[in-house]
N, C-alpha and C positions, 0 to 999 in steps of 0.2 A: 305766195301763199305761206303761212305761219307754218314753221314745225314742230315735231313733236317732242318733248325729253320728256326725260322719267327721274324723279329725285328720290333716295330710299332712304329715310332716317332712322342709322342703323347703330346710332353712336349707345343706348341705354344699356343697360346690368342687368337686365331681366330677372329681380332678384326674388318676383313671386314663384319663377322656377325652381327653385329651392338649388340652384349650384353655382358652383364657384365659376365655370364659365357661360360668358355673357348667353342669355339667351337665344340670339342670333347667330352664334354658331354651335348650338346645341345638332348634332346629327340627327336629320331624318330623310333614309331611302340611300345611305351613306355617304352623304354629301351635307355640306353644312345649311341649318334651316335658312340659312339669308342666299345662298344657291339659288334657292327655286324663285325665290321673290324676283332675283337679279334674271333671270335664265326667259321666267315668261316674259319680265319685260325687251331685253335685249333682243330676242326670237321676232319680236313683232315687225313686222318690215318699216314700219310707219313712226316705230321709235326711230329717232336719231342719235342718242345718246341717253346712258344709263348714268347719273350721278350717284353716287354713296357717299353718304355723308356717316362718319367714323368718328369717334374718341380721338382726340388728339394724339394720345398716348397708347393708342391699337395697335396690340403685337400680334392679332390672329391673322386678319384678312391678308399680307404679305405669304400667310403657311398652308394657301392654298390655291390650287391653279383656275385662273378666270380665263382662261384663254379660250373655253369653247363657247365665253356669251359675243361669239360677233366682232370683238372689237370696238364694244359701242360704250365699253364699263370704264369707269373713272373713280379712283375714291378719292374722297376729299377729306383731311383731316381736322376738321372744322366743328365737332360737333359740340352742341351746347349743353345748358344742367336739365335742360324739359325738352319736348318735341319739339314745341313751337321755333325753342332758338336755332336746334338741330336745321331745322327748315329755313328758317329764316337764313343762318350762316350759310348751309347752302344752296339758294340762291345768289346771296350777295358773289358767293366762289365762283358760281356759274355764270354770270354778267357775260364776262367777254363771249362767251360763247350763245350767247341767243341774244335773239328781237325781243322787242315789249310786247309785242302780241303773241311771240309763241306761246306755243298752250305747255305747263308742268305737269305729269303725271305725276301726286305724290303718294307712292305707297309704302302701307306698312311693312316691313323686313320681317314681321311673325307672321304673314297671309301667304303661304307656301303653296296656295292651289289656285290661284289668281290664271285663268284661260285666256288665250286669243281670240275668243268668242264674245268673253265677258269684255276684253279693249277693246272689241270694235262693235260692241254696242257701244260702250263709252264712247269713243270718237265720233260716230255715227251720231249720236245723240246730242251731240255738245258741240260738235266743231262749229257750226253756227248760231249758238248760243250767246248771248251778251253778257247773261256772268258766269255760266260752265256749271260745273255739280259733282256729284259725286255716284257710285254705286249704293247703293240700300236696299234691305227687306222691310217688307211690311212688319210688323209684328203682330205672332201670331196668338203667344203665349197670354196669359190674365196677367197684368203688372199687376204688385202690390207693393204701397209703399211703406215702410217699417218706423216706427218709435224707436227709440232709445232701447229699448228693454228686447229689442227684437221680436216686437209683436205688429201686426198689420194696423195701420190708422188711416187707412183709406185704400182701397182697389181706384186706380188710377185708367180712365178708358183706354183701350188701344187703338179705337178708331182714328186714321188718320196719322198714327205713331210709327218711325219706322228706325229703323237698324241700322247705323252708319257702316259703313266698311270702305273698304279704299280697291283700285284709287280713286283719287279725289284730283277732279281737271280744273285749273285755272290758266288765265293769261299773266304770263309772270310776270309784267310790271301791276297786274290789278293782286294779286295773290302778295307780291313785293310789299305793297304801300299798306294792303291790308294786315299784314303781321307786324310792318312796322306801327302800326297806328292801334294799332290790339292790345286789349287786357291782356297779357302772355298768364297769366295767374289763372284764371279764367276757358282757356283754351284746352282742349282736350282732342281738336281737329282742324285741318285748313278751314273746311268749312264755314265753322265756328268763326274764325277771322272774315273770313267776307259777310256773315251774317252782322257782324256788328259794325259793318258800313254802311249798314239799309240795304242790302241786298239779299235776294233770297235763290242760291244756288239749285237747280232741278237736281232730282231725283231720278236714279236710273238703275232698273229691275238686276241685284243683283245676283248671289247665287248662296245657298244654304253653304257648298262646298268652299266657298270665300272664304272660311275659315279663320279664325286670328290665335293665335298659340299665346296660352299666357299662362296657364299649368301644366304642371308633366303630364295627364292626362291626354292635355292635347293634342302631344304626339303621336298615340297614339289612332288618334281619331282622324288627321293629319293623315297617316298612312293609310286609312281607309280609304281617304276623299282622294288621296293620285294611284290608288289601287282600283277606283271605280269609274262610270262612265260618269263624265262631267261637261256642263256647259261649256 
């Protein structure tokens, strides 16, 4: 039977946070925000291994201690100028150590509330799937889409419209060939990569509390969602 890893692309600046360090080790709950990413995925008994993929030239991750995710955490100093390459590098890092059909967790390193609930709906949902999928919400909000001048030129339906978040499940030689074979300019998720081989990735109910940190703001909000009960 396929197993499971988990890949975290944690090499970016996060420079919409407005500070000098990366956003991924920005502290929240006194631990660094790419902690909690690493910690729910390692915890899951059905990961096998936890990749990080890191800045080449990363001097934080070494200044802090990973020793209580399991022994399942590997960082790889591989990481690219976008996500895509991030991911793409490590995978290629990761070869020797998987099948072509095991399945990749890819999550994001800013999704700090990510449940053992929410993975094994993922697994549950997907281990028998032909081309895997990702978490999502529906959306609930009214989209509107803006001009130039920062005025509305059209309300955009939401039926049918939903909200990516991670992670995101492939088979790693299909998730492999699909990012080598990918607009990377274009890319904004795995998903995105296997959607532009004709394939169309399911959909799986995720969680409000899935959160993704991408303003100081969101720390705070961050600390409400692992202060609260959650999926």
């Amino acid at each position: 039977m396929p197993d499971y890893y988990a890949l975290i692309p944690a090499a970016g600046s996060g420079s919409r946070m407005g500070s000098e360090i990366p956003k991924q080790y920005q502290m929240l709950a006194g631990v660094p925000l790419l902690h909690h990413a690493v910690y729910a995925l390692s915890a899951h008994e059905r990961i096998r291994q936890v990749f990080v993929v890191l800045a080449p030239h990363d001097d934080y991750f070494k200044r802090y201690d990973w020793s209580a995710h399991h022994g399942k955490v590997e960082p790889l100093y591989c990481g690219g100028a976008t996500r895509a390459a991030s991911v793409m590098n490590g995978l290629i890092a990761m070869l020797d150590a998987v099948e072509p059909d095991d399945w990749v967790l890819v999550h994001d390193a800013a999704r700090p509330c990510l449940t053992a609930l929410l993975i094994d709906r993922l697994l549950a949902q997907l281990s028998d799937d032909a081309v895997g999928g990702l978490l999502a919400l529906p959306v609930a909000d009214t989209l509107k889409k803006a001009d130039d001048a920062q005025r509305v030129s059209v309300t955009v339906p939401r039926k049918k419209l939903w909200q990516a978040q991670t992670p995101q499940m492939f088979r790693y030689r299909l998730l492999l060939e699909a990012l080598r074979r990918a607009d990377a300019a274009a890319l904004t998720d795995e998903a995105g990569a296997i959607e532009q081989l004709g394939l169309s990735p399911k959909l799986v109910m995720g969680s409000p509390t899935n959160l993704k940190v991408t303003w100081p703001d969101d720390l705070r909000f961050a600390q409400l969602a692992l202060n609260s009960p959650r999926e």
